[in-house]
C-alpha positions in Angstrom: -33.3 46.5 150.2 -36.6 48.1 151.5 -39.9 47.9 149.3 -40.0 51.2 148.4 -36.4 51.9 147.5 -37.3 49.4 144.7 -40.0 51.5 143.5 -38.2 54.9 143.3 -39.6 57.0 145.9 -38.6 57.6 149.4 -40.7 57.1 152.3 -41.4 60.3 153.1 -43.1 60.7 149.5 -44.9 57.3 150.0 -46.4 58.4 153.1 -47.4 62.0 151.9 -49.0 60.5 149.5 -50.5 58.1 151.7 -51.9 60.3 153.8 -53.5 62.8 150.9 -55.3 59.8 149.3 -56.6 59.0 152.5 -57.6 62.9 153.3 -59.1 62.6 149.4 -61.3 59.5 150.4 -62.3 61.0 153.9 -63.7 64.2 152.0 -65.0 62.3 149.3 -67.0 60.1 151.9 -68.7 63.4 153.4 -69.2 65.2 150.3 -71.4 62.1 148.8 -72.8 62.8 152.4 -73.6 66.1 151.7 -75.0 65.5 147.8 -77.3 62.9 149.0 -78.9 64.7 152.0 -79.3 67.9 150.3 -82.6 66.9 148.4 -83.9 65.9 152.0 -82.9 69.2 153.6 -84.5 71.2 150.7 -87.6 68.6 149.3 -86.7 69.4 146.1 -84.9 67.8 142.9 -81.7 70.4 142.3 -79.1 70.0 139.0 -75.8 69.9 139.5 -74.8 73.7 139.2 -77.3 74.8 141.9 -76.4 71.7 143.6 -72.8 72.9 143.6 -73.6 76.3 144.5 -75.9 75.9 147.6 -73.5 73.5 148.8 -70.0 75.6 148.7 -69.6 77.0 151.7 -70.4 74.0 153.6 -67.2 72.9 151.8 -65.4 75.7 152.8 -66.5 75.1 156.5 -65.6 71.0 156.4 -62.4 72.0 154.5 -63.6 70.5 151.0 -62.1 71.6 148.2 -65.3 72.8 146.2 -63.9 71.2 143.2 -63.9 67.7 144.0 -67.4 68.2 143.6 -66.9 67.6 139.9 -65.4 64.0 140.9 -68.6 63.0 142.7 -70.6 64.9 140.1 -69.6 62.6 137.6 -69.0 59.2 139.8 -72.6 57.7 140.6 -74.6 58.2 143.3 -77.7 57.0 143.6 -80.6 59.5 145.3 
């Protein structure tokens, strides 16, 4: 019996869900990109709503959603 029969989903599930937490990780990767080069760019401290605003349509150009923002928001990243 194959692995994933045993675990109740089919491969096709498996591997769509695969491949979203792998486009998740990618985007969280350029988003923490984005946070911490902002400062730089600007030479200024920001908070986290202005932060957020400045920086939306440069997730809608790199195909972010603009609200996993929130997840990097509250993860830590250090400046």
């Amino acid at each position: 019996m194959h692995p994933l029969r045993s675990s109740g989903i089919s491969k096709q599930a498996f591997y769509k869900r695969l491949k979203v937490q792998q486009k998740q990780e990618i985007d969280h990767q350029k988003l923490t990109k984005m946070v911490k080069d902002y400062p730089k760019k600007v030479g200024s401290k920001t908070g986290g709503i202005k932060l957020h605003k400045e920086l939306k349509q440069d997730f809608m150009k790199q195909d972010i959603n603009p609200d996993s923002y929130r997840e990097v928001e509250t993860s830590s990243i250090a400046f």
